[in-house]
N, C-alpha and C positions, 0 to 999 in steps of 0.2 A: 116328550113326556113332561119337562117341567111346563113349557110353554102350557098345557092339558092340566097341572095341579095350577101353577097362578093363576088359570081363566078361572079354576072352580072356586078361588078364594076375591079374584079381584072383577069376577064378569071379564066379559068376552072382549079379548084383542084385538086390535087392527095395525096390522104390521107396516111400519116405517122403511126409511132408509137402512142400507144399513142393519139389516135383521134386528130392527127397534121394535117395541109392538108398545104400545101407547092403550094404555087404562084411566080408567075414573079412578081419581084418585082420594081414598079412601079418608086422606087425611085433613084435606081443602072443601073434600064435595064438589070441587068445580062441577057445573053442569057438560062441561068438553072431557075427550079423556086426553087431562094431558099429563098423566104420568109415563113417564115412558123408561124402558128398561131393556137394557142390549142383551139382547139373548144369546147371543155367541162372547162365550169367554173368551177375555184376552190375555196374553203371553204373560200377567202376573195373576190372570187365575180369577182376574175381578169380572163382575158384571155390573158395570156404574147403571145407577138408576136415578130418577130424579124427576120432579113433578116442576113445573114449568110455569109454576103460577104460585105456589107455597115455598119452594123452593128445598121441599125436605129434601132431601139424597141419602145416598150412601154408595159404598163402590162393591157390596156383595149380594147375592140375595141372601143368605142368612144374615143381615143384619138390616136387610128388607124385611124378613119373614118375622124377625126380632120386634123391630117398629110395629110390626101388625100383630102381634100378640099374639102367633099361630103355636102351637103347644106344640112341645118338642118330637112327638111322634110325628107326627102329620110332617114337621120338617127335616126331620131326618130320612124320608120317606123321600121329600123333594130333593135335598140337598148329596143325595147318592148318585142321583142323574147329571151331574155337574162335573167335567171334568177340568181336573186342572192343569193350566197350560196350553189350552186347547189353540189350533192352529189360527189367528187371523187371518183375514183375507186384506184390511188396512191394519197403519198407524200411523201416530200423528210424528212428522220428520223434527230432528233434536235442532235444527236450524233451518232456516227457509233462505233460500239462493234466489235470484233474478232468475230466469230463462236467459240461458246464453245468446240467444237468439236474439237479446234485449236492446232493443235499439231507443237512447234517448231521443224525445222529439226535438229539445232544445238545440241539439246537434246537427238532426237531419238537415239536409240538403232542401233548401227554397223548390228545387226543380223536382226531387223525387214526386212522382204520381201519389203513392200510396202513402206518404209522409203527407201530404198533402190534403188526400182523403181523409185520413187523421183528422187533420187538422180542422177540418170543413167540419167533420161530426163533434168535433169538441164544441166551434165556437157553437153550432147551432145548441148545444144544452149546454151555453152560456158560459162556456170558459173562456180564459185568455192567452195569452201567450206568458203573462206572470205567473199564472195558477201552472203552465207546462214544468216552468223550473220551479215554485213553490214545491210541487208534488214529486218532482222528477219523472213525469209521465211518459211513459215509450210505448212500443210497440214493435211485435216481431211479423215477419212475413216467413217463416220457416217454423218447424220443427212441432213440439203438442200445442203452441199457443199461437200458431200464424193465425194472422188477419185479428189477432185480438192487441187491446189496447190495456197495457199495462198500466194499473196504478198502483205503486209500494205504498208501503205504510211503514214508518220509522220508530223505533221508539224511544226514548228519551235522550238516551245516548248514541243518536243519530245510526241504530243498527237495524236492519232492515227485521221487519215481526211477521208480514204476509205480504201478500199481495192480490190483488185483481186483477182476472183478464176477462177482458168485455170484448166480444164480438163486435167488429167495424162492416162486418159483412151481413151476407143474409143468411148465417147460421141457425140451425133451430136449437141448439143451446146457446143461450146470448153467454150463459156468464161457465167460467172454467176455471176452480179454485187448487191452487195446492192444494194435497193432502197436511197440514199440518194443521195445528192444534189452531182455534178462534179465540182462546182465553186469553185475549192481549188489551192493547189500548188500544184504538184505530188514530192513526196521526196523531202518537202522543208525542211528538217533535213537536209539533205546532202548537201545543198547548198550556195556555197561561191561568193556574190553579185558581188562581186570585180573583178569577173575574167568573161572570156567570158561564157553564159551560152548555154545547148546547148535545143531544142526544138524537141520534139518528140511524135509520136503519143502513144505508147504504152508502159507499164510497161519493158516487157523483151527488147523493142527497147533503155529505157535509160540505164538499164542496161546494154545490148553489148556495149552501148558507153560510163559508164561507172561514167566520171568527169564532174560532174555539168550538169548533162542532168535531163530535165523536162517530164517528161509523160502528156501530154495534156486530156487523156484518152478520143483520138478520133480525130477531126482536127481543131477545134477549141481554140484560147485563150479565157479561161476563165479572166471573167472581174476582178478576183480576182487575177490573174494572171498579166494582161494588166497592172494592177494598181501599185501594186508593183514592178515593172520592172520601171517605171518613179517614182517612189518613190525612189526607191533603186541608181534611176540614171545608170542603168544598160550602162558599154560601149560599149560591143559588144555582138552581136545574132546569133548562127547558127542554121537555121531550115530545119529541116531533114528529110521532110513529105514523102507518100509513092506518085505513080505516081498517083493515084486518088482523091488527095489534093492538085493541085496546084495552083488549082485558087484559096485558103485559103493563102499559102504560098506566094504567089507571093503577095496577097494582104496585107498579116501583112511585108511582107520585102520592103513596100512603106511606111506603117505605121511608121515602125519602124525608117526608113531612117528620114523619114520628120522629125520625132522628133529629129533628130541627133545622133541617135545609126546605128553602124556602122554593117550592115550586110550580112551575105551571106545565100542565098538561094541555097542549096545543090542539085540538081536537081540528082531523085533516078534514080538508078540504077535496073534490074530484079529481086533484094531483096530487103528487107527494111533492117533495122539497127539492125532486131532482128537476122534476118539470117545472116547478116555477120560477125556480132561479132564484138570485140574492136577492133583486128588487122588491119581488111579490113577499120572499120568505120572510124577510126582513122586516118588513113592514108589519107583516101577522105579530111577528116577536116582540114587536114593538107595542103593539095592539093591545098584546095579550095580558089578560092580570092571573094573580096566583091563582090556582087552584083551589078553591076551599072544600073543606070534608061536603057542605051541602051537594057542591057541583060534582061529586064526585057519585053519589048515592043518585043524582039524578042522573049523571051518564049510564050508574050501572041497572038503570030501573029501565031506560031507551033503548037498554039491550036486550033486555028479557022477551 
């Protein structure tokens, strides 16, 4: 029933992960609908919503319905169908643990097989045996994550924030994430404020590139993310999204301008940053100049 009142106020839904259902959003106009809004209430009663390109939010729908200037009949009408409290089915874990199963590579045995297979798949997407201990990369052969290849993620005070597990095998689901919250920093251990950072969708894509790259895990800046970057007073940004994130990119490299950090929007290439490795990535970064509002209006005109 409310799903039935938001379509008649917001047009028609298309349901996500996760009982999300994703609208045009009324506020941006985006031509995509990426507003999107969790329809099943969680254990504090909320339903986070939030547009993916403007970045409004809120964590009710009455203060959704609010934003939209819906008159208070009409939402008191929606807001009865709402209960509070309602049962999850997820949530996001208050700490994130290794897989007991978690076997360092840097330790494995030279002779084990499957330590080895490892290993074979790392160096072919260009790592090394420094990147094994820089990352502390393992792998389990038991238990939810066998045959996947573990890569944590630290955060400043060397405590573990998530992690990756990438299929080594021929899985039809390559990647298999905790359940736990993405609002972190990816490999904020490794990270030195003062220098340019770089921005990236995926584990092995900051890896290929290597110095001071962020794993956004996906294509969005986390607000925890967002924040510390004007905290830190960050001077320069390069974001190195793949081609089906650029209206993300294009949109945090206006963000970022207006604030007066200086940046360039990498526009990809028929790989992303995981497949070319540090030589190719590198070289592009190098390549690249700022951004300017012109180049910006003309990527978003190549998209229409």
């Amino acid at each position: 029933m409310v799903l039935t009142h938001l379509e008649g106020i917001l047009g028609k839904g298309s349901k996500k992960a996760r009982n999300n259902y994703a609208f045009h959003c009324p506020f941006c106009n985006h031509r995509k609908p990426k507003l999107e809004i969790q329809m099943q209430t969680n254990e504090k009663g909320h339903n986070p919503w939030e547009c993916w390109v403007c970045n409004t939010r809120g964590r009710t729908i009455k203060s959704l319905l609010r934003q939209l200037k819906v008159d208070r009949s009409t939402s008191a009408e929606i807001l009865k169908y709402i209960k509070k409290g309602d049962k999850v089915e997820y949530h996001d874990l208050e700490f994130v643990e290794l897989p007991k199963e978690f076997q360092a590579l840097t330790s494995a045995s030279t002779t084990s097989i499957i330590a080895n297979k490892v290993r074979r798949y790392l160096y072919k997407r260009g790592l090394t045996d420094y990147d094994f201990i820089k990352y502390n990369i393992g792998y389990c052969t038991s238990g939810e994550y066998q045959d996947r290849i573990i890569v944590p993620s630290y955060d400043d005070n060397n405590n573990l924030n998530f992690f990756v597990a990438r299929s080594f095998a021929d899985a039809f689901i390559k990647y298999k994430n905790p359940s736990a919250s993405k609002d972190i920093i990816g490999f904020e251990n490794t990270i030195n404020w003062d220098q340019p950072i770089v921005l990236v969708e995926g584990v092995f894509d900051a890896m290929a590139v290597k110095r001071n790259a962020i794993p956004l895990l996906g294509k969005f800046v986390p607000k925890t993310l967002n924040d510390t970057i004007y905290k830190k007073e960050v001077k320069s940004i390069n974001i190195l999204l793949d081609e089906d994130a650029q209206d993300q990119a294009l949109y945090y490299t206006m963000q970022f301008q207006n604030q007066g950090i200086t940046t360039r929007n990498i526009k990809p290439s028929d790989k992303d940053a995981g497949e070319m490795g540090f030589s190719q990535v590198n070289t592009i970064l190098k390549e690249s100049k700022q951004t300017e509002f012109g180049d910006i209006i003309s990527q978003k005109l190549a998209g229409l």
